[in-house]
Structure formats: structure tokens, C-alpha cells
C-alpha positions in Angstrom: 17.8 20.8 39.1 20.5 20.3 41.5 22.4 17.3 42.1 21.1 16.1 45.1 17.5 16.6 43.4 18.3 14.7 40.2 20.0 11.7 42.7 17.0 11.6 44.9 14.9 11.7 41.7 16.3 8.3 40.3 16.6 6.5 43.4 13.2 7.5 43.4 12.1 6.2 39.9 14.6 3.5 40.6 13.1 1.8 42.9 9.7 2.3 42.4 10.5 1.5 39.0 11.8 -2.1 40.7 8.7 -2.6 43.1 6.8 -2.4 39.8 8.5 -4.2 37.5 8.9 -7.0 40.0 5.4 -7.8 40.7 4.9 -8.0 37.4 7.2 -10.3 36.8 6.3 -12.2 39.4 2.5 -12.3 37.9 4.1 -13.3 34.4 6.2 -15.8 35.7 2.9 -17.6 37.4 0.8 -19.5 35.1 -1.7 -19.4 37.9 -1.6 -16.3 38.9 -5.1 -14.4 38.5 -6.6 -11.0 40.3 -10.0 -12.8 40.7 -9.8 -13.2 44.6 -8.9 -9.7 45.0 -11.6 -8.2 42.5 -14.5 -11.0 44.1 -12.9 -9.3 48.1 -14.0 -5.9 46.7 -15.1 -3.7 49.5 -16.0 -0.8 47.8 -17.5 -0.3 43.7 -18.4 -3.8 43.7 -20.6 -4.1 40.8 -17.3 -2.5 38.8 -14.9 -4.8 40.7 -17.4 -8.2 40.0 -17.7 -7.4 36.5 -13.7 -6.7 36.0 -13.5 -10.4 37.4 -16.4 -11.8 35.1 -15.4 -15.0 32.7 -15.2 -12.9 29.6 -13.2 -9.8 31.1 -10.9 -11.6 33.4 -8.5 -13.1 31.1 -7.8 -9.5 29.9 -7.7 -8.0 33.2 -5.1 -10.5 34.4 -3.1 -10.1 31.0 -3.3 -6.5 31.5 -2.7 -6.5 35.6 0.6 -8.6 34.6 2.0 -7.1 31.5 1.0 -3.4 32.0 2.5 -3.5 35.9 5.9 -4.8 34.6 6.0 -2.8 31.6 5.5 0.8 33.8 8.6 -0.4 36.1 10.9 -1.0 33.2 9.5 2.7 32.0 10.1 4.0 35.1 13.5 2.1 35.5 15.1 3.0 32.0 13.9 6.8 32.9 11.5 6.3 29.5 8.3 8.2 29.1 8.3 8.1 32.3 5.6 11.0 32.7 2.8 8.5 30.8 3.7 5.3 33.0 3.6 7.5 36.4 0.0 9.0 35.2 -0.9 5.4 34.3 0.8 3.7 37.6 -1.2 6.5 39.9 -4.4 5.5 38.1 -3.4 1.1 38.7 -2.7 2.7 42.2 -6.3 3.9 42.2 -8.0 0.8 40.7 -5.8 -1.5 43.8 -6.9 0.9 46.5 -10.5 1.1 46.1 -11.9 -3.0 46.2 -9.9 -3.3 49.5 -11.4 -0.2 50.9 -13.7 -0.4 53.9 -13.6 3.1 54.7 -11.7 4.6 56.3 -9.9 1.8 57.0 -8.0 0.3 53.6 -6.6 -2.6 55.9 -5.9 -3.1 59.4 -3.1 -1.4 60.2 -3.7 2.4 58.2 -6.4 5.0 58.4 -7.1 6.2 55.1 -3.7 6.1 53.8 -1.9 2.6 52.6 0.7 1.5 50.8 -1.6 2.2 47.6 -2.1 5.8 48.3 1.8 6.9 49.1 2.9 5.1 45.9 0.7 7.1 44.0 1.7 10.2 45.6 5.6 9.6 44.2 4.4 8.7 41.0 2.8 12.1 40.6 6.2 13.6 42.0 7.9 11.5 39.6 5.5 12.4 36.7 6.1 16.0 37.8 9.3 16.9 38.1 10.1 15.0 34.8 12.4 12.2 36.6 13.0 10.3 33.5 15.3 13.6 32.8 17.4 12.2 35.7 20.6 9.7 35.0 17.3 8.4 32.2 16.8 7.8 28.7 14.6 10.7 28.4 17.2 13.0 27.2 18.7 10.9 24.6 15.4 10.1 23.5 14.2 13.5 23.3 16.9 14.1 20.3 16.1 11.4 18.3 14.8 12.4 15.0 11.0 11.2 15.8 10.8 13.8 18.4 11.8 16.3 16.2 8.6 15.6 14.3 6.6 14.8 16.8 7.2 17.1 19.7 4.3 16.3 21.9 6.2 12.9 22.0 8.3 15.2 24.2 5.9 16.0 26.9 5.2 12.0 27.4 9.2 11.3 27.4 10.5 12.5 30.8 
């Protein structure tokens, strides 16, 4: 990998890795914060969307939503099994894309494609070109001892 590939690789993983981790945060940090209105607004799959927002399931989804978004940034940020939080991130990007589809239109302004749809289309890039190999911790961790004795730990790494 060149330079200029491994440079446009992190600022890549960087700041997806920040859009991520911030909205997460910003769920966290909001005691009120709950994906109900935008499960109940489902366009498409509603019976999926209306039981993900059901009494029982909702607390977990929202615990889930919060924690789980953060946690893939700050993957993706420290350039840690990155390849697992990228697949995991394109299918969050999957699940957010489908309730506020009315196709073809996902909102007023795009045709198919959204916001939803190119973020997913970097993660794969990230998740295949093994970005947490670039200025990431996926080398150093890759050493360690553990991987040594677990090598398919390896393939989830970078």
C-alpha cells in the first residue's frame, strides 16, 4: 500500500470513525434519547420496525443503538478490529436505511441513494482494504501473544 493509499485510508476510518462515535455519544449522553419515533416512522418492514420499538424490546434496542454506534467509531478511530465494526456498521447502516424508505425515495432530497447507503459503501472499503492496518492499532495488536494463538483473531483485527 502506498502512502497516499494508507493516508487516504485513515482519514477515511478517521472520520467515519468520528461521525460514529459522536452520535453515539450524543445518544449516551441523553437520558431521553430513544429510537422509538424513528422505528414507529417506518416506511418499509414495518411489522420488524414496530416490534423492534415494542415495550419489552425497546430498552435493548436503544441500549444497543447508543452503545454499539459509539463503540464501532472508537474501533474504527483506534484502527482496532476494524474489519468486524465496518461489517457490523454496514449492517446498522442497513437497519437506518430501510424504516425511512419510501421507495425509491429514502427522503426528499436523494433517489435511492442517502446518506445511509454511501456510509455503508466506505465501510466495506474500510473493511476491505484492512484500514485498521493504516497509522492503527491493528499492527501492534496483531503481535500480541493472543494472536499468536488465536490467528483468526487476525482476520477480525485490521
Amino acid at each position: 500500500m502506498t502512502q497516499a493509499e494508507k493516508i487516504s485510508l485513515f482519514l477515511l476510518r478517521i472520520s467515519i470513525g468520528w461521525l460514529l462515535f459522536y452520535a453515539g455519544l450524543t445518544k449516551v449522553l441523553e437520558p431521553t434519547w430513544s429510537a422509538a419515533g424513528y422505528l414507529a416512522g417506518a416506511k418499509t418492514f414495518t411489522a420488524f420496525y414496530t416490534w423492534l420499538a415494542s415495550p419489552g424490546l425497546l430498552p435493548i434496542i436503544n441500549f444497543l443503538n447508543a452503545w454499539g454506534v459509539m463503540l464501532l467509531g472508537l474501533a474504527l478511530i483506534l484502527g482496532l478490529f476494524v474489519r468486524l465494526s465496518s461489517w457490523l456498521g454496514v449492517l446498522l447502516m442497513l437497519l437506518y436505511y430501510l424504516p425511512i424508505l419510501d421507495f425509491p425515495y429514502p427522503d426528499a432530497h436523494s433517489l435511492i441513494v442517502d446518506q445511509h447507503v454511501i456510509y455503508a459503501l466506505a465501510l466495506i472499503v474500510l473493511a476491505s482494504f484492512r484500514a485498521g492496518s493504516a497509522f492503527g492499532l491493528e499492527t501492534w495488536c496483531s503481535n500480541l501473544p493472543i494472536c499468536s494463538q488465536f490467528p483468526r483473531l487476525r482476520k477480525w483485527l485490521g
